[in-house]
N, CA, C and O atoms as a GROMACS GRO file, in nm:
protein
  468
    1UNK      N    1   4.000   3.290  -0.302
    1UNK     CA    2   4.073   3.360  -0.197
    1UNK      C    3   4.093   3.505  -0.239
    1UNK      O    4   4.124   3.547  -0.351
    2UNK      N    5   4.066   3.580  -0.115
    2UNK     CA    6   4.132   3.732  -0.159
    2UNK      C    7   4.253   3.754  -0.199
    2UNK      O    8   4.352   3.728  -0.129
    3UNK      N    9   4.259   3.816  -0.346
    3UNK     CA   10   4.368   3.840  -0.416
    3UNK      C   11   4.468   3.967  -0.322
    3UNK      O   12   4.561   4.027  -0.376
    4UNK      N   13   4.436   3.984  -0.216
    4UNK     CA   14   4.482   4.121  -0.098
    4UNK      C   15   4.572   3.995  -0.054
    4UNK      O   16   4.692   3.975  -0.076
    5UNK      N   17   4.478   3.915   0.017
    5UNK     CA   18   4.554   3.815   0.107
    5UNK      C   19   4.643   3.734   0.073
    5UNK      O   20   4.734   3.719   0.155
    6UNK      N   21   4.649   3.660  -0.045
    6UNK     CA   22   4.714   3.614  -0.138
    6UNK      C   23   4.869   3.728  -0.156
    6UNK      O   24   4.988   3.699  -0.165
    7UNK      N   25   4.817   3.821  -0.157
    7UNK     CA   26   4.965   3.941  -0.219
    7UNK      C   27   5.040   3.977  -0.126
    7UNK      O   28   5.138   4.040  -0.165
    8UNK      N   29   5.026   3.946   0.087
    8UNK     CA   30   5.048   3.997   0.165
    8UNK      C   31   5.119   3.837   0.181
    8UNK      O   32   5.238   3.844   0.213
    9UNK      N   33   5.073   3.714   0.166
    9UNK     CA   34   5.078   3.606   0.188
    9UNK      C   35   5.253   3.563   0.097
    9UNK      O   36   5.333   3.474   0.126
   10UNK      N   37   5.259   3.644   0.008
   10UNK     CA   38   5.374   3.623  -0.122
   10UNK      C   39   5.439   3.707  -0.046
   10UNK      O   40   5.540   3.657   0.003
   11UNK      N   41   5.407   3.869  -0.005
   11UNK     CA   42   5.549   3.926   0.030
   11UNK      C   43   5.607   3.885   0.178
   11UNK      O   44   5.708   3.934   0.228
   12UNK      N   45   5.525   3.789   0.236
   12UNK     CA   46   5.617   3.756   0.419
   12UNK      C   47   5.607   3.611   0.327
   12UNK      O   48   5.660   3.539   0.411
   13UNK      N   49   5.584   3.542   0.242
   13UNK     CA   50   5.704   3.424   0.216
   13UNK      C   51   5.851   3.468   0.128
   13UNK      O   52   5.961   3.417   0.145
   14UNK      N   53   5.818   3.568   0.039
   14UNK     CA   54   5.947   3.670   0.031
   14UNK      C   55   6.098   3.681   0.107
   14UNK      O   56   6.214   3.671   0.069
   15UNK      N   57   6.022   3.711   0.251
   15UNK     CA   58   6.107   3.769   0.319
   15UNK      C   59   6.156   3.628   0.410
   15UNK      O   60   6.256   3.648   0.480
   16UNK      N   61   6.099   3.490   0.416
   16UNK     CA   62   6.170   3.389   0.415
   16UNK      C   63   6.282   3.373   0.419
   16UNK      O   64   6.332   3.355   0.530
   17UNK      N   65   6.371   3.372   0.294
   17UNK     CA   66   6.509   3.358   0.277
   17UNK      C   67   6.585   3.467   0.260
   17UNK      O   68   6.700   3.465   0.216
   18UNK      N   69   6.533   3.550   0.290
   18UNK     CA   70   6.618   3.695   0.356
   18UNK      C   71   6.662   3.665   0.508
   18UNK      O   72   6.772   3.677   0.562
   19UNK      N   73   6.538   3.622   0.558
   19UNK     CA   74   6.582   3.624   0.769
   19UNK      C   75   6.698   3.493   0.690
   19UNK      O   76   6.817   3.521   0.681
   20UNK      N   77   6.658   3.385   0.648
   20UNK     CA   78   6.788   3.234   0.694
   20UNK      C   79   6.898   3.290   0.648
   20UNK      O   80   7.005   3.279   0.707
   21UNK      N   81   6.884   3.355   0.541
   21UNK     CA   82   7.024   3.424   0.523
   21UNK      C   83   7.062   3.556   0.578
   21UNK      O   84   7.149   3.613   0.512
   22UNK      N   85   7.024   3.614   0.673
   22UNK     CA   86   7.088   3.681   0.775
   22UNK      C   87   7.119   3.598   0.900
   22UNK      O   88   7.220   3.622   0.966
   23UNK      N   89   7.043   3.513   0.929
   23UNK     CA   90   7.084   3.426   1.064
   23UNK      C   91   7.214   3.346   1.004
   23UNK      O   92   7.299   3.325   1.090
   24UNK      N   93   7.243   3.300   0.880
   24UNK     CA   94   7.298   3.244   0.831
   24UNK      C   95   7.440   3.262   0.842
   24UNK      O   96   7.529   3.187   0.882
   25UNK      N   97   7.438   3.417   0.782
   25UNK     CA   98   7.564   3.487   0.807
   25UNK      C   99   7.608   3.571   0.919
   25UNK      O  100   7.715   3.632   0.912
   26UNK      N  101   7.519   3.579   1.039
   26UNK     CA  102   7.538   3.622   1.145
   26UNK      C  103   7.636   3.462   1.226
   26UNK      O  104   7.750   3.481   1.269
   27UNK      N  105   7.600   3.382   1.230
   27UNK     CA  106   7.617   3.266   1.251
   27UNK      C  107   7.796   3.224   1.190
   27UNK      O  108   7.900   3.180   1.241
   28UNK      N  109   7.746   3.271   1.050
   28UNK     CA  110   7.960   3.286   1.015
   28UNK      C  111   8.008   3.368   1.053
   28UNK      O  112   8.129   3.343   1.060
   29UNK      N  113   7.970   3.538   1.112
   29UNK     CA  114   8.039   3.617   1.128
   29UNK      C  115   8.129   3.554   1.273
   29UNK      O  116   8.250   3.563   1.293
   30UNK      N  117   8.006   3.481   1.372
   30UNK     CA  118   7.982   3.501   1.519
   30UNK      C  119   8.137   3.421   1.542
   30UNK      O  120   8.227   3.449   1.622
   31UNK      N  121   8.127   3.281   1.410
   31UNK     CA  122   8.235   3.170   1.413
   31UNK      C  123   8.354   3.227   1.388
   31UNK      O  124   8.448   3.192   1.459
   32UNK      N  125   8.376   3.328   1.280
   32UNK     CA  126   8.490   3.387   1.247
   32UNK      C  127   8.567   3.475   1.389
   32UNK      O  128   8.682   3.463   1.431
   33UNK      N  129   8.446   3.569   1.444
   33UNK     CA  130   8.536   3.661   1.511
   33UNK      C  131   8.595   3.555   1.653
   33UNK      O  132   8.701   3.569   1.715
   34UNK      N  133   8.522   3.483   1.667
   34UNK     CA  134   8.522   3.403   1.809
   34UNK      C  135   8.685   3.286   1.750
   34UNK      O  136   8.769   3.240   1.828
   35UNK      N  137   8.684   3.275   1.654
   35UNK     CA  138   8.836   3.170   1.615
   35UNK      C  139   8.928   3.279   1.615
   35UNK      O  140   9.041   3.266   1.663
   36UNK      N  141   8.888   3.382   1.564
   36UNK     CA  142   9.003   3.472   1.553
   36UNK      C  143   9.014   3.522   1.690
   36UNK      O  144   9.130   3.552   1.715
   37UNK      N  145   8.930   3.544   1.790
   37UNK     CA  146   8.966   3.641   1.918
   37UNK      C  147   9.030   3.559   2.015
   37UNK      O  148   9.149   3.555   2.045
   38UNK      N  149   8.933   3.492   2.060
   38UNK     CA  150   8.917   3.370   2.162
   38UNK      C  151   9.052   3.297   2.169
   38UNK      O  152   9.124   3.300   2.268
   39UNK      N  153   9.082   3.225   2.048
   39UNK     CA  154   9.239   3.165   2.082
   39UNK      C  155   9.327   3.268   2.124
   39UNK      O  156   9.408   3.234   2.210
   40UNK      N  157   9.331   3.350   2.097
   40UNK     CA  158   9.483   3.495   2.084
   40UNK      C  159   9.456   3.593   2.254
   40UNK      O  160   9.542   3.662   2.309
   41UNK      N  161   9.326   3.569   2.298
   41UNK     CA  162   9.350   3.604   2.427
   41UNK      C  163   9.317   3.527   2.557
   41UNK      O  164   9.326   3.574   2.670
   42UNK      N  165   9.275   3.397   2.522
   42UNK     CA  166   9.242   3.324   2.657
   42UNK      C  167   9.342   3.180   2.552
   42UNK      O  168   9.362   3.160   2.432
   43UNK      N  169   9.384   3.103   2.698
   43UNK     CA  170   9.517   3.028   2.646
   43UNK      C  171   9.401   2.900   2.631
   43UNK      O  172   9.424   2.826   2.535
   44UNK      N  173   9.295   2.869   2.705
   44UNK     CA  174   9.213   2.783   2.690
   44UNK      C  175   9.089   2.744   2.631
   44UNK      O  176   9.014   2.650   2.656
   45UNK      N  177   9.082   2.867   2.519
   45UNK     CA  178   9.016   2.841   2.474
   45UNK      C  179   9.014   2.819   2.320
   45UNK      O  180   9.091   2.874   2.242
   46UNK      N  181   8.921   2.736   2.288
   46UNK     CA  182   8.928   2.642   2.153
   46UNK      C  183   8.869   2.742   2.027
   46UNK      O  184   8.821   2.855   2.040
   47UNK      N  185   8.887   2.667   1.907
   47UNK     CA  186   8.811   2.703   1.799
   47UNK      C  187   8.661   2.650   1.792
   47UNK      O  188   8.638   2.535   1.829
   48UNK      N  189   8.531   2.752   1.733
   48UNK     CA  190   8.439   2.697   1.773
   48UNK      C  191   8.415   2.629   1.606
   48UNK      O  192   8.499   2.637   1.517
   49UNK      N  193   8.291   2.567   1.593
   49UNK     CA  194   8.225   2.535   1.494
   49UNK      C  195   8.060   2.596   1.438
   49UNK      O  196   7.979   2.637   1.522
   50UNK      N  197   8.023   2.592   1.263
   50UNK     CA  198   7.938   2.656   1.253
   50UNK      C  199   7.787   2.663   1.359
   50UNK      O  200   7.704   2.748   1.390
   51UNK      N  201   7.806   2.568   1.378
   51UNK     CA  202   7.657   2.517   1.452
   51UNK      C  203   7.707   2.566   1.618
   51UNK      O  204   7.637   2.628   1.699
   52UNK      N  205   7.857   2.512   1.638
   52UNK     CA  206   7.839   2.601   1.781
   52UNK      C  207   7.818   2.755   1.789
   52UNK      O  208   7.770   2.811   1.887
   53UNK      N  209   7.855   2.812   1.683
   53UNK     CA  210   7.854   2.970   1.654
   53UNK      C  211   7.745   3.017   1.667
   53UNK      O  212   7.731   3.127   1.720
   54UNK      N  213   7.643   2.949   1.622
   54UNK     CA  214   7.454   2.957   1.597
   54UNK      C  215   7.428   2.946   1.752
   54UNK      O  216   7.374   3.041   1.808
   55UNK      N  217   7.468   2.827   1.825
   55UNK     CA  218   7.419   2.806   1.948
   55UNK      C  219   7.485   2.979   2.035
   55UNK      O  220   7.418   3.042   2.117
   56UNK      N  221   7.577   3.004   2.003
   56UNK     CA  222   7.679   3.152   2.064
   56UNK      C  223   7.560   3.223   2.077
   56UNK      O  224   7.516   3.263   2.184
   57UNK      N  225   7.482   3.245   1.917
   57UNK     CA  226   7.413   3.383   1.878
   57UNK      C  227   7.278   3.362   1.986
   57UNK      O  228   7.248   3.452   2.065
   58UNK      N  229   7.205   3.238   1.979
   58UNK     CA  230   7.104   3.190   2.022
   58UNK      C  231   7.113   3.221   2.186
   58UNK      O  232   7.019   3.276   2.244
   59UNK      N  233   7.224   3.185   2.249
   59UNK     CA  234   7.242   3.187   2.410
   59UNK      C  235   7.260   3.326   2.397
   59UNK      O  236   7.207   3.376   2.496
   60UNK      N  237   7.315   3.432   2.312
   60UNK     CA  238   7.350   3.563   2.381
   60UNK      C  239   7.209   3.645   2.333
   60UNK      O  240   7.206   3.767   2.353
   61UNK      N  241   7.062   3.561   2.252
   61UNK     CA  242   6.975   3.656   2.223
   61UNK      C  243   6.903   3.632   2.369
   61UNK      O  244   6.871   3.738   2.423
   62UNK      N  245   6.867   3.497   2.453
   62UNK     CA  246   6.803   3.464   2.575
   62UNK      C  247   6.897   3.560   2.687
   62UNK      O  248   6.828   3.593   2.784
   63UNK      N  249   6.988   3.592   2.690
   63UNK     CA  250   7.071   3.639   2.809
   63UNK      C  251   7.106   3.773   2.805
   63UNK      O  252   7.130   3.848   2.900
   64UNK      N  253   7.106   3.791   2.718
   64UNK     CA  254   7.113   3.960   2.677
   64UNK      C  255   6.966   4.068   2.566
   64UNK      O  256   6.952   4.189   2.547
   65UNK      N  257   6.911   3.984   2.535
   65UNK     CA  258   6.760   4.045   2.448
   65UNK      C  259   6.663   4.016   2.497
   65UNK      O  260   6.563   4.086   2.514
   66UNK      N  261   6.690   3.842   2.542
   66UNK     CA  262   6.536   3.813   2.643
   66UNK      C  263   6.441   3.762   2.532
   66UNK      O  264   6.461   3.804   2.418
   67UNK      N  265   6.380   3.709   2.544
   67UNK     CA  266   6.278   3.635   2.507
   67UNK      C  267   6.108   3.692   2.455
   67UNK      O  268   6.018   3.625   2.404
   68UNK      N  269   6.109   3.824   2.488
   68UNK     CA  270   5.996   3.857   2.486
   68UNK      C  271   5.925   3.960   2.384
   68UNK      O  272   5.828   4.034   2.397
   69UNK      N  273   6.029   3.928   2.258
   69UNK     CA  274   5.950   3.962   2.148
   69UNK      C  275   5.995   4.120   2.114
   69UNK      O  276   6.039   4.180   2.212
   70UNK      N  277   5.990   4.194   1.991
   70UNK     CA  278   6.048   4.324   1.964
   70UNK      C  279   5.973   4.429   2.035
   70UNK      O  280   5.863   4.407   2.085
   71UNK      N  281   6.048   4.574   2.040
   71UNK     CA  282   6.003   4.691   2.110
   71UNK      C  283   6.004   4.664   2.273
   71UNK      O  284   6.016   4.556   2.331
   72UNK      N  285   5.986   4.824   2.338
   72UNK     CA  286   5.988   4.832   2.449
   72UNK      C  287   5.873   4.948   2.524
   72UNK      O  288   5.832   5.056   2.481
   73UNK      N  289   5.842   4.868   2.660
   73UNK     CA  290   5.755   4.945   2.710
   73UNK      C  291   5.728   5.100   2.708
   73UNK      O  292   5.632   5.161   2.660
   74UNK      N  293   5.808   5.133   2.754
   74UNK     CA  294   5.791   5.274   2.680
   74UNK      C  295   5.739   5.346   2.549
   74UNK      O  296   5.662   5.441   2.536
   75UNK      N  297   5.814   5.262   2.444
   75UNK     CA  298   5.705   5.274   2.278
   75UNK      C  299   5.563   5.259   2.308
   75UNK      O  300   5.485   5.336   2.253
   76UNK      N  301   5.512   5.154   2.403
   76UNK     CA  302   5.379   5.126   2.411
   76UNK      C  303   5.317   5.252   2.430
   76UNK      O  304   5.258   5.309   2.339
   77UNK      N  305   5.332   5.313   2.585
   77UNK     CA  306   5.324   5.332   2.686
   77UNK      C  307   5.260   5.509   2.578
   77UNK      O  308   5.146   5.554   2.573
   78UNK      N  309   5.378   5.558   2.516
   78UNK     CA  310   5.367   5.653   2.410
   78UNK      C  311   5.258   5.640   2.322
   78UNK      O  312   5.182   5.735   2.309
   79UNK      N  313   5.232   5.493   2.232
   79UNK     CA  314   5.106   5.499   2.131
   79UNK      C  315   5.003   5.503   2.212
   79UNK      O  316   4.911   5.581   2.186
   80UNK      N  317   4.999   5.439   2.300
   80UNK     CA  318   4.882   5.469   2.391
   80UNK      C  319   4.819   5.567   2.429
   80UNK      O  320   4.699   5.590   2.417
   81UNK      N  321   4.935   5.656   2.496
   81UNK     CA  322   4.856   5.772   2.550
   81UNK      C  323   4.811   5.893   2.391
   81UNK      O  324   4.721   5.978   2.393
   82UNK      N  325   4.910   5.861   2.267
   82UNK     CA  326   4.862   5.916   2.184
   82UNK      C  327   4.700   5.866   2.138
   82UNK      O  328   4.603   5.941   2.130
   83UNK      N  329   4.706   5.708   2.111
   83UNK     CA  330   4.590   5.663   2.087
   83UNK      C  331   4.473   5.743   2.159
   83UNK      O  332   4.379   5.801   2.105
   84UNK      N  333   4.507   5.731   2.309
   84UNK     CA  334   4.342   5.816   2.412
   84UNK      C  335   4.366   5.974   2.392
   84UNK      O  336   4.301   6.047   2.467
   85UNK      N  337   4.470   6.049   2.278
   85UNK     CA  338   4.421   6.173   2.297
   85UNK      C  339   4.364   6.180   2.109
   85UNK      O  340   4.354   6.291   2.057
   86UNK      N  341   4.345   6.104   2.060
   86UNK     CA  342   4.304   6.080   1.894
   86UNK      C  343   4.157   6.101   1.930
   86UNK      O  344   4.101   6.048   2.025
   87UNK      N  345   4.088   6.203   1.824
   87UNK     CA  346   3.931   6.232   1.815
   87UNK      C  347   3.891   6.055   1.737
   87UNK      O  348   3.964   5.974   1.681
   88UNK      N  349   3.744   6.054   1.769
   88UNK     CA  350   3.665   5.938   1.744
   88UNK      C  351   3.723   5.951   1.604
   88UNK      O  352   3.751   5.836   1.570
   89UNK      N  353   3.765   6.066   1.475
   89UNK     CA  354   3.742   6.032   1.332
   89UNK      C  355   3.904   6.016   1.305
   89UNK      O  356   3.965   6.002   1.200
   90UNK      N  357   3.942   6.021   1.416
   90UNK     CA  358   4.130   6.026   1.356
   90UNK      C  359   4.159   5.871   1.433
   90UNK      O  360   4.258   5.810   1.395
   91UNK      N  361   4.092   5.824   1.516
   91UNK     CA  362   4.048   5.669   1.565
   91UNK      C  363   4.026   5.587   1.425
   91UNK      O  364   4.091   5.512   1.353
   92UNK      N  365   3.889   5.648   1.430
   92UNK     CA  366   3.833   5.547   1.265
   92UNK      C  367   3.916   5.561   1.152
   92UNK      O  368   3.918   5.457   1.086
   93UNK      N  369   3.982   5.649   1.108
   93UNK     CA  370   4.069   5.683   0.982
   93UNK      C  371   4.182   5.593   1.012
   93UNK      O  372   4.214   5.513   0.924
   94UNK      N  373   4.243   5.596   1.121
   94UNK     CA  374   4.369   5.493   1.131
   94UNK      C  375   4.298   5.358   1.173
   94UNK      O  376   4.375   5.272   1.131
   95UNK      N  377   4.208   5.304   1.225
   95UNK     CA  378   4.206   5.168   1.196
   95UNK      C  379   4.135   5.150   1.033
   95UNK      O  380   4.159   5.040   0.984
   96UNK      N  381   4.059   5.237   0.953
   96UNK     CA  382   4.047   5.194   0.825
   96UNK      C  383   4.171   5.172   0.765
   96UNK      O  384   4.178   5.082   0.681
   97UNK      N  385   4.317   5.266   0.804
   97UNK     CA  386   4.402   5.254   0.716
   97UNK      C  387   4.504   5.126   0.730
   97UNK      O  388   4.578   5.075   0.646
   98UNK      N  389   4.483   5.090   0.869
   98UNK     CA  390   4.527   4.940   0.943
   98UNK      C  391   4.484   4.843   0.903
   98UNK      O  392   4.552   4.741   0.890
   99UNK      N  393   4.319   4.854   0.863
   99UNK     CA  394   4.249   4.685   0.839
   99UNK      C  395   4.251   4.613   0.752
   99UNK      O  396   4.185   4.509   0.746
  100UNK      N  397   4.352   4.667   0.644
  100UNK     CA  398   4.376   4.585   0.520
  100UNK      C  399   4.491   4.569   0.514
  100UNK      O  400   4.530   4.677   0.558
  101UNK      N  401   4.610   4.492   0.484
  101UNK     CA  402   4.676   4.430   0.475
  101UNK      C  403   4.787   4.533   0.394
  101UNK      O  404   4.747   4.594   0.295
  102UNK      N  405   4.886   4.544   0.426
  102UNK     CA  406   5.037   4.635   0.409
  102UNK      C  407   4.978   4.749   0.386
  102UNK      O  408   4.985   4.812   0.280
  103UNK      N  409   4.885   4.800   0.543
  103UNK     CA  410   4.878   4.929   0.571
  103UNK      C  411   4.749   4.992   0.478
  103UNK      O  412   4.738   5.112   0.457
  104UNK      N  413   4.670   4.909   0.437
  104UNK     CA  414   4.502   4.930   0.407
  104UNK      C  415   4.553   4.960   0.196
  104UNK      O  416   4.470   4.955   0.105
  105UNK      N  417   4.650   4.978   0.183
  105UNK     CA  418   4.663   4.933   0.044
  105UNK      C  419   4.578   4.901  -0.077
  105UNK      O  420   4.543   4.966  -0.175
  106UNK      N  421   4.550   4.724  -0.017
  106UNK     CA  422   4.529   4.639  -0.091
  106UNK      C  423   4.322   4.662  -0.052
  106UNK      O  424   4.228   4.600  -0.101
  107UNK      N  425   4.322   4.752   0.032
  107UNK     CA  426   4.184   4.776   0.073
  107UNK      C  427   4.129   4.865  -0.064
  107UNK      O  428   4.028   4.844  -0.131
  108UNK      N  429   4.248   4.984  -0.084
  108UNK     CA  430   4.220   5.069  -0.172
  108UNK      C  431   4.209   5.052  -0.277
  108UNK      O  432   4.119   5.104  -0.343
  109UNK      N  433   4.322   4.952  -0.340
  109UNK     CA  434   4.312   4.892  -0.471
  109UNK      C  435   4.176   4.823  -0.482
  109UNK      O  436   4.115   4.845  -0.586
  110UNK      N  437   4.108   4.727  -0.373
  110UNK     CA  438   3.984   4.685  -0.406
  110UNK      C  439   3.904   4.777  -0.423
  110UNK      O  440   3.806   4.747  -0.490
  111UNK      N  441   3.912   4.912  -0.374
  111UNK     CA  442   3.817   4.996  -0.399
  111UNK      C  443   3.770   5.007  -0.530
  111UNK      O  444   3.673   4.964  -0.593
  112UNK      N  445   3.882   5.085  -0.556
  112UNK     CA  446   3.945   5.109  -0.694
  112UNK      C  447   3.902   4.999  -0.777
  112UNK      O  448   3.835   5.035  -0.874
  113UNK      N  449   3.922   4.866  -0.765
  113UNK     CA  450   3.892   4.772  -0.878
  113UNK      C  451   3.718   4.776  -0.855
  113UNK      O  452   3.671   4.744  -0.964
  114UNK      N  453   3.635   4.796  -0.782
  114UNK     CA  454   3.504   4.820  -0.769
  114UNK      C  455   3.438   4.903  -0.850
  114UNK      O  456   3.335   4.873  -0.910
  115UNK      N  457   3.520   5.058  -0.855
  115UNK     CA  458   3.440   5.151  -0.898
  115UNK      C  459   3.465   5.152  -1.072
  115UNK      O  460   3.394   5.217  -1.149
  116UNK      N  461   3.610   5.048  -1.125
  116UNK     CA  462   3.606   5.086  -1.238
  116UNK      C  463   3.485   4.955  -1.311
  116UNK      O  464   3.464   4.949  -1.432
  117UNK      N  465   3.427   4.872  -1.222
  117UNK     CA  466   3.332   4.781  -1.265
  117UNK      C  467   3.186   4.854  -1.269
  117UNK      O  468   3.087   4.791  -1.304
   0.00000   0.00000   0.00000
C-alpha cells in the first residue's frame, strides 16, 4: 500500500476521538444549560437526561443547520467563477497540488524519495 495513503489514512483515524469527544461534551454542555434554564423559567418543564441532551443537539442540527452537509452556495458560486477565470497552467498547478493527499504533500515527499534513489 501507498505509504501517502496509509499517512492520510492515520491522520482522519486521528481525528476520530477528537469529533466523539466534542459531540460528547457538547451533549453535557446542552444537558447542563437546559437543567439549569428550563426548570427556573417554564413551571413545566423537567430535567433532561444525557442521551436526551444528544437527541436536543441532533433535532436542533435538522431544524436549524439542515441536513445538507458544510458550506454555502455562495462559497461555491465564488470558487467557481474564480476557477473559469484561472489560465490552463494555474488550472494544472492547483489540481497537481490537490491530487495527492493533505494538499499534494505526500506527492512531493514521493518525489523527493525518487530522486534521492
Amino acid at each position: 500500500m501507498n505509504k501517502c495513503k496509509t499517512g492520510c489514512r492515520t491522520k482522519c483515524w486521528k481525528m476520530v476521538p477528537l469529533v466523539l469527544l466534542g459531540v460528547a461534551a457538547l451533549g453535557f454542555v446542552v444537558m447542563e444549560l437546559w437543567n439549569w434554564l428550563m426548570p427556573a423559567l417554564f413551571d413545566n418543564a423537567h430535567e433532561i437526561g444525557y442521551l436526551q441532551a444528544l437527541g436536543v443537539v441532533l433535532l436542533s442540527k435538522i431544524l436549524f443547520g439542515g441536513l445538507r452537509g458544510h458550506g454555502c452556495p455562495g462559497r461555491w458560486r465564488h470558487r467557481h467563477h474564480h476557477w473559469e477565470n484561472m489560465t490552463a497552467e494555474e488550472r494544472e498547478k492547483f489540481q497537481a497540488g490537490m491530487s495527492g493527499c493533505c494538499g499534494g504533500k505526500c506527492k512531493d515527499s514521493a518525489a523527493a524519495a525518487e530522486q534521492k534513489e
